[in-house]
N, C-alpha and C positions, 0 to 999 in steps of 0.2 A: 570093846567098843570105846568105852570111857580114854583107854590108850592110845587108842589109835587119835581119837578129839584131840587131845593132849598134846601130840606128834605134832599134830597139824597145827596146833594156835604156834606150839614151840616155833616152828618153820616159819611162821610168817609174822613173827615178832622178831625173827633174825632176821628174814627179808628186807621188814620195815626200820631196823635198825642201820642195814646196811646200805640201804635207803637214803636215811637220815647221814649216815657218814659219808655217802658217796655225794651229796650235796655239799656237804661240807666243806669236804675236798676241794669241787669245782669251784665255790664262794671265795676260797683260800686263794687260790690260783689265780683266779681272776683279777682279785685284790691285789695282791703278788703284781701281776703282770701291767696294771693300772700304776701302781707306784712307781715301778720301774720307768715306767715310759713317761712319767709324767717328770721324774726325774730325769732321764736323759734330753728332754725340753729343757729342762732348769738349765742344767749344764751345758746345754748348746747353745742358750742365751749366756750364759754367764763365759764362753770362751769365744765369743764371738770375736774379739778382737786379738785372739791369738790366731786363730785361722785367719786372717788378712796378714798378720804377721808373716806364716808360714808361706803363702803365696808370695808375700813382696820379698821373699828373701832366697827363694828361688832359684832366682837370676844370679847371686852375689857369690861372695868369695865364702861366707860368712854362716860358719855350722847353725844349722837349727836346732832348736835346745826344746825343753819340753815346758809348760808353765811351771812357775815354781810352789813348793809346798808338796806333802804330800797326798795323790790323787786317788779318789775310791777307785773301787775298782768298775761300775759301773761309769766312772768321768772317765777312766783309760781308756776304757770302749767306745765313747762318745768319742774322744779325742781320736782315736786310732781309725774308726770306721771313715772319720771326715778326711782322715790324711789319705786313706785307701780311696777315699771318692778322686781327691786332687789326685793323685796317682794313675787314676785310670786316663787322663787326661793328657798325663807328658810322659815324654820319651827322654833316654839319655841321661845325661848327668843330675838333672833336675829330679829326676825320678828315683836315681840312685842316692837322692840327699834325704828323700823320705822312706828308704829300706834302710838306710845308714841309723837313723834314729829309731827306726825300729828294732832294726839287730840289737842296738844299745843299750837299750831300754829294755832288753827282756824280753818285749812282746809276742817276737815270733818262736822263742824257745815255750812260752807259755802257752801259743798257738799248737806246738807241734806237740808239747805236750797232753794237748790238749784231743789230740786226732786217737788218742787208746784209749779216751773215754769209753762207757758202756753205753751213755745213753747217745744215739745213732742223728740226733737233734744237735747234740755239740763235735760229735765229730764232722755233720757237715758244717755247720757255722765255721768250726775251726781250717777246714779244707779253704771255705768260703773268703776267709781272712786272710791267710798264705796264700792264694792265687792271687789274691787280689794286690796283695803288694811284691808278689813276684819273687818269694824267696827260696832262691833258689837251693837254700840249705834243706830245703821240707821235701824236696822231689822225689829225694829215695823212700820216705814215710810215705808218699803220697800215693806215692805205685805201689805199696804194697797196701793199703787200704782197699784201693783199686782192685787188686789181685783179688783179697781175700771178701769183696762187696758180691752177696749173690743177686740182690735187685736192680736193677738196670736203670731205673730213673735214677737209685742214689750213685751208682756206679757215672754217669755222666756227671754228677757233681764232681766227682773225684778226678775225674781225667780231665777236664777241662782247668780245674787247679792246678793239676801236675804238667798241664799242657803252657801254660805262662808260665810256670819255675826251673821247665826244664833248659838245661845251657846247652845240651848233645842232642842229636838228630838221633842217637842211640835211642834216649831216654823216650824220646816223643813214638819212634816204632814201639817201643814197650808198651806204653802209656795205648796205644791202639790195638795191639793184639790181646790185652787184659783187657780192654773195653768188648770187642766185637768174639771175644772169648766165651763173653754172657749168654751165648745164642742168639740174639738177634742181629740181622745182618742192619745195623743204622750206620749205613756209609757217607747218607746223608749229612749225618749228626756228628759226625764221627770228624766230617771234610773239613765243619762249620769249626768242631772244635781245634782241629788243627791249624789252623788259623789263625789263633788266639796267640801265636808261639812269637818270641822277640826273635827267634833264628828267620834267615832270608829264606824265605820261601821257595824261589827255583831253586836252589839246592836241594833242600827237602824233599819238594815234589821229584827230582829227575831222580833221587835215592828210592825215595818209592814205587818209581813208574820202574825202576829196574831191580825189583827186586826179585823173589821165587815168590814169595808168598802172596794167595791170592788175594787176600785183605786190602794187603798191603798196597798194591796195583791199583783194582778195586779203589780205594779210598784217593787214590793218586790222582788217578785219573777225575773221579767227582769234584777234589776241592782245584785240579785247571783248569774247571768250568768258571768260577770264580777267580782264579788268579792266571790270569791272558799273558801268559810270560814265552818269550821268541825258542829261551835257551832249552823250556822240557818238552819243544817240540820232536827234536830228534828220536826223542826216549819214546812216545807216543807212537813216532812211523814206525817204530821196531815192533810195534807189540802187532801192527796189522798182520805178522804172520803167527800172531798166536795163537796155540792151538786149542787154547778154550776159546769158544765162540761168542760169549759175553765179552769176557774183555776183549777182542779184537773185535768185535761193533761199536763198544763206545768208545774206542779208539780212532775207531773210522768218525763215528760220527761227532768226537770233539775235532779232531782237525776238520771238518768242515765245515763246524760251526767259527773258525777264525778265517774263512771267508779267503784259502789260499788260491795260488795261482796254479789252477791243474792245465795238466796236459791233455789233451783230444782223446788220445787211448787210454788214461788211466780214469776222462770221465766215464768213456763206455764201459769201461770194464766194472766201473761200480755200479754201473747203472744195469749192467748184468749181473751183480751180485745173485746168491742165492739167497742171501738174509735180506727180507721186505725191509726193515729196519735200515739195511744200509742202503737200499733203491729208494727210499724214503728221503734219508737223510740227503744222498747226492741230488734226488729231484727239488729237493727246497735250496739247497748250495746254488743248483742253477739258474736260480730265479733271480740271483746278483749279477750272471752272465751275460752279458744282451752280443754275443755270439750267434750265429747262422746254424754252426753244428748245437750248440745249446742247446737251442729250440726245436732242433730236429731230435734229439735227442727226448726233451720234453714231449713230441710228440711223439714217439714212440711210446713214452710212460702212461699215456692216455689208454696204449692196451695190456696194462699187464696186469699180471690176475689176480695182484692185492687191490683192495679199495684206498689204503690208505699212500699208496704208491700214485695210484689214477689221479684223486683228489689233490695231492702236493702237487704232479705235474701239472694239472688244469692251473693249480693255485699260482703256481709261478710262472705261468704261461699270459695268466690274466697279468701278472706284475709290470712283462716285458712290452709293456708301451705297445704302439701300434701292430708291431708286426707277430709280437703274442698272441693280441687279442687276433687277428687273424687267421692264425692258426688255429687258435679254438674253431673260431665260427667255421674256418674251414671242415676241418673234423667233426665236427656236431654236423653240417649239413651232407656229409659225404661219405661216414664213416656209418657201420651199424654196431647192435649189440652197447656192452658197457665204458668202450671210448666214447659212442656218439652221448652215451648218456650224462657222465663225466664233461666231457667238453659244452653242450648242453646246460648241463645246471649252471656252470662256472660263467660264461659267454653273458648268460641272462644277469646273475648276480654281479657281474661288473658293469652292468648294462644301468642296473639301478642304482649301483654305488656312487658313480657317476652323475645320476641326475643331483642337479642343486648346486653344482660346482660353479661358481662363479670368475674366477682366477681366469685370465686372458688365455694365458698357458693352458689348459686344463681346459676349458671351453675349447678351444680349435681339437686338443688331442681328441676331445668326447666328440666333438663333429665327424672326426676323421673314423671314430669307432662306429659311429650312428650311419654313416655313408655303408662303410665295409659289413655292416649287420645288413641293415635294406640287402645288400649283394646279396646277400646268403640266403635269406630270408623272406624281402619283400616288406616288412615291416616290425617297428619297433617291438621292443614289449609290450610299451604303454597300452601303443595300436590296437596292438594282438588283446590285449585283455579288453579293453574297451568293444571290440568287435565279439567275444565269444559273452560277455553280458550282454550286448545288443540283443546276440540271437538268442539267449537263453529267457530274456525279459522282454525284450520287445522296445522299439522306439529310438531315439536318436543320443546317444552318449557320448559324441566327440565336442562338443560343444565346451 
């Protein structure tokens, strides 16, 4: 018994020791991390007037130099992190005068040496710093960081570095198949970082919209939603006969969202589509249309057996000014089942979007809608609700 007492005081006089050291630790760290930063204020005061330097000199013929004396290594950092900030700002020659000072200096060989660290805190700082000033000497170190990263948050640090330093469209497919290698599909993320790259973009994309891999396409196609370019359209119509069915929907439905000039048979034909997603996409396209066949077109979508197909035609039918709204109301009062219902909610809700408009313009069109409802109807919304409280309460509420 006495043993076993003894066991246990032992134990929790090592707990309370380790305890005691584990505060210690954190008090160190803290201190630590409190000096440093109150020094790198020191130091951002005291080089204030080398950074206006660095900017006014920019423009000139005239190398940039670094202050003189010997700098801690804690001032290089101040110093280096400000020139990455002015960096992120310009293009060009001006940009290449603050990587020139940096290759020079050492910095980015210190940086890259810096990415075989153990502790995973200075390899991304180190990533962090070589993206930032765009050296492109770090790209092959960077990709393979990349490669061999199994977490996927740090893994996006790394690609979006190697995505600024890379000079080859090679590099940047690399840099994306060791990103979405990780298992998660962020094509999203993936689009955003591609982006980031000094190579011209319609090159890029039209590389990737034609490639085999389906990442690769995938990621193509998400970052032309963002860059509206004429020339990766061609690549885009090809993929409509793809025969995965993802990518040839969002293929369908980026070229529609750039708002082109279709032909009468190629609307119906997507408007017959079998994916709801592309009868979707072509019934919102038509609501830029203020065509005859459009709107017959639209109302035909009023019966088709997605809801989210019905609703985008109402929606775009309400868009097409007078003879839209028309057709609603015609449909809602003529039609049964889930067109009239569709046409119906839509008819009313443009009916109320409408009140309050004051605009000379926009007052006659809401006249001309409020005449062509009465047709259909006999009476407004307002009307109608005011008369179904009448009968439910009792007494006079048009007043």
């Amino acid at each position: 018994m006495f043993s076993n007492l003894a066991l246990a005081y032992t134990f929790l006089y090592l707990c309370a020791g380790l305890i005691v050291v584990g505060i210690g630790l954190l008090i160190t760290m803290k201190t630590t991390h409190n000096s440093k930063e109150r020094k790198k204020e020191e130091y951002t005061r005291k080089h204030k007037d080398y950074f206006v330097y660095v900017q006014a000199n920019l423009t000139g013929n005239e190398k940039i130099q670094l202050p003189p004396g010997k700098l801690t290594k804690i001032e290089e950092e101040v110093i280096m992190d400000r020139l990455i900030a002015i960096h992120d700002q310009i293009k060009g020659e001006h940009a290449a005068k603050l990587r020139d000072i940096a290759r020079e200096t050492g910095y980015i060989a210190k940086q890259m040496k810096q990415l075989d660290s153990i502790s995973t805190s200075k390899t991304i700082e180190a990533a962090y710093r070589l993206g930032g000033i765009r050296a492109s000497e770090a790209t092959t170190a960077l990709l393979q960081v990349l490669k061999e990263e199994k977490k996927v948050a740090h893994a996006v640090i790394y690609a979006r570095a190697a995505a600024k330093c890379a000079e080859r469209p090679a590099e940047l497919k690399e840099m994306l198949r060791y990103l979405l290698d990780k298992g998660k599909p962020v094509y999203e993320l993936a689009a955003d970082i591609l982006m980031e790259t000094s190579l011209t973009p319609s090159n890029l994309l039209q590389e990737l919209l034609e490639s085999d891999h389906y990442n690769d396409v995938k990621v193509g196609l998400v970052a032309s939603y963002a860059y509206a370019s004429p020339e990766v359209m061609p690549a885009v119509i090809r993929l409509f006969r793809s025969k995965d069915e993802t990518i040839r929907t969002d293929a369908i439905k980026l070229y529609l969202s750039r708002g082109p000039v279709l032909k009468d048979q190629t609307m119906k034909e997507l408007m017959r589509d079998s994916n709801p997603e592309v009868r979707t996409a072509m019934a919102n396209a038509l609501g830029s249309i203020h065509t005859e066949d459009s709107i017959q077109l639209l109302q035909k979508g009023l019966s088709d057996a997605e809801l989210l197909v019905r609703n985008q035609s109402a929606e775009s039918l309400a868009g097409l000014g007078v003879r839209g709204f028309e057709v609603l109301c015609e449909t809602a009062a003529t039609a049964s089942g889930t067109a009239r219902e569709a046409a119906l909610a839509y008819t009313e809700r443009a009916m109320a979007t409408a009140d309050g408009q004051e605009e000379v313009e926009k007052m006659m069109t809401l006249n001309k809608k409020r005449l062509i409802y009465q047709h259909y109807f006999g009476t407004s919304p307002k009307e109608k609700q005011t008369r179904r409280m009448s009968e439910v309460i009792g007494g006079d509420f048009t007043a």
